[in-house]
N, C-alpha and C positions, 0 to 999 in steps of 0.2 A: 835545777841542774840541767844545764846542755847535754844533751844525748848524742852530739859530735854530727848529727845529721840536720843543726838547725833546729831542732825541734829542743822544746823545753820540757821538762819530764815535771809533772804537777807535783804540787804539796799535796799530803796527804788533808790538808782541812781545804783547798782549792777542790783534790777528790771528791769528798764529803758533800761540797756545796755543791757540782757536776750531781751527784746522786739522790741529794735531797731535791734539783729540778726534777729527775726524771721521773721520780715516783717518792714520795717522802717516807710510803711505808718500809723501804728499803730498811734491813738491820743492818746493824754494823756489829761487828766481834770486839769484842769490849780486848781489850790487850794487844792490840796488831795493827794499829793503826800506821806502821810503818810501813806495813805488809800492803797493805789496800792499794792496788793498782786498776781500779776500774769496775766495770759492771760485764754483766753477761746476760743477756737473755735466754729462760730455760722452755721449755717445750715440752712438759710433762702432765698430760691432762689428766692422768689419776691426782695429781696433786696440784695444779692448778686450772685447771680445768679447762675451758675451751679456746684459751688466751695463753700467749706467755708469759712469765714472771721476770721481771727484771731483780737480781740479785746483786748483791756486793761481788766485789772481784779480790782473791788475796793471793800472793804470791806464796805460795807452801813450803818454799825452800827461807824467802824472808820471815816467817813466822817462825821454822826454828832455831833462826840464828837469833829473832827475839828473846825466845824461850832459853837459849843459850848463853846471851848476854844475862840473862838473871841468875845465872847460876847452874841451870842445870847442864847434865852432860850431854851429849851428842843420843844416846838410846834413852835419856829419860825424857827430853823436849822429844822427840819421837813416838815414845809411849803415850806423855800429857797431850803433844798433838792428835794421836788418834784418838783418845779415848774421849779425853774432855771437849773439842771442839769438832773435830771431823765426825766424831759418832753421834753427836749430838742436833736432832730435828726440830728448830725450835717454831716448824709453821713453814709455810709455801716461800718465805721470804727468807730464806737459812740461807746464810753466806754459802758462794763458790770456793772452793780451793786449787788452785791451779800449779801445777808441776812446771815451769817452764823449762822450757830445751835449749840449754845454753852451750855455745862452745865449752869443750870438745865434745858434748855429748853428741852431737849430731855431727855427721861425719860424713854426709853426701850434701852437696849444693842442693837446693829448695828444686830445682829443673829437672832433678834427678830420681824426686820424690815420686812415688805414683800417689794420683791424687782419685778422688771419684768425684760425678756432679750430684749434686744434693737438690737436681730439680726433677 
């Protein structure tokens, strides 16, 4: 799919093979393969220790239009997402789940954001 700025937006099994270079012990979430938009590297050394973990990346709003598409309602793909997949620690390699901020929810230009340095 063109993203209209030139760029091409990956398949999710292009994703997969992107994620099995980086680290192949990466998980993937069994039913959301739609969802899968990338990696994220985490910084938790109670749970990964002195390194960071590179994780799967899933979009949380595409996960419950998944979950939607199967039948369920809007508060029960809601409920199944939190309980069965968001509450669930399956080891240092546990998928991300990311909320993205899409028009209209964001509602000041990025310039306008305050931002902080992270060095």
């Amino acid at each position: 799919m063109d993203t209209g700025m030139g760029m091409k937006t990956p398949t999710t099994d292009e994703v997969r093979d992107a994620l099995a270079e980086v680290d192949p012990e990466i998980l993937i979430a069994d039913n959301y393969g739609g969802a899968l938009i990338g990696y994220v590297e985490l910084w938790a050394p109670e749970r990964t220790g002195a390194s960071p973990t590179t994780v799967a990346l899933y979009d949380r709003e595409a996960c419950l239009q998944i979950l939607m598409n199967e039948g369920l309602t809007e508060s029960g793909a809601e409920e199944h997402l939190s309980f069965n997949t968001l509450g669930a620690y399956v080891g240092p390699y546990t998928p991300a789940f990311a909320t993205i901020l899409r028009t209209p929810l964001v509602s000041k230009p990025l310039s306008e954001m305050q931002t902080i340095s992270l060095t």
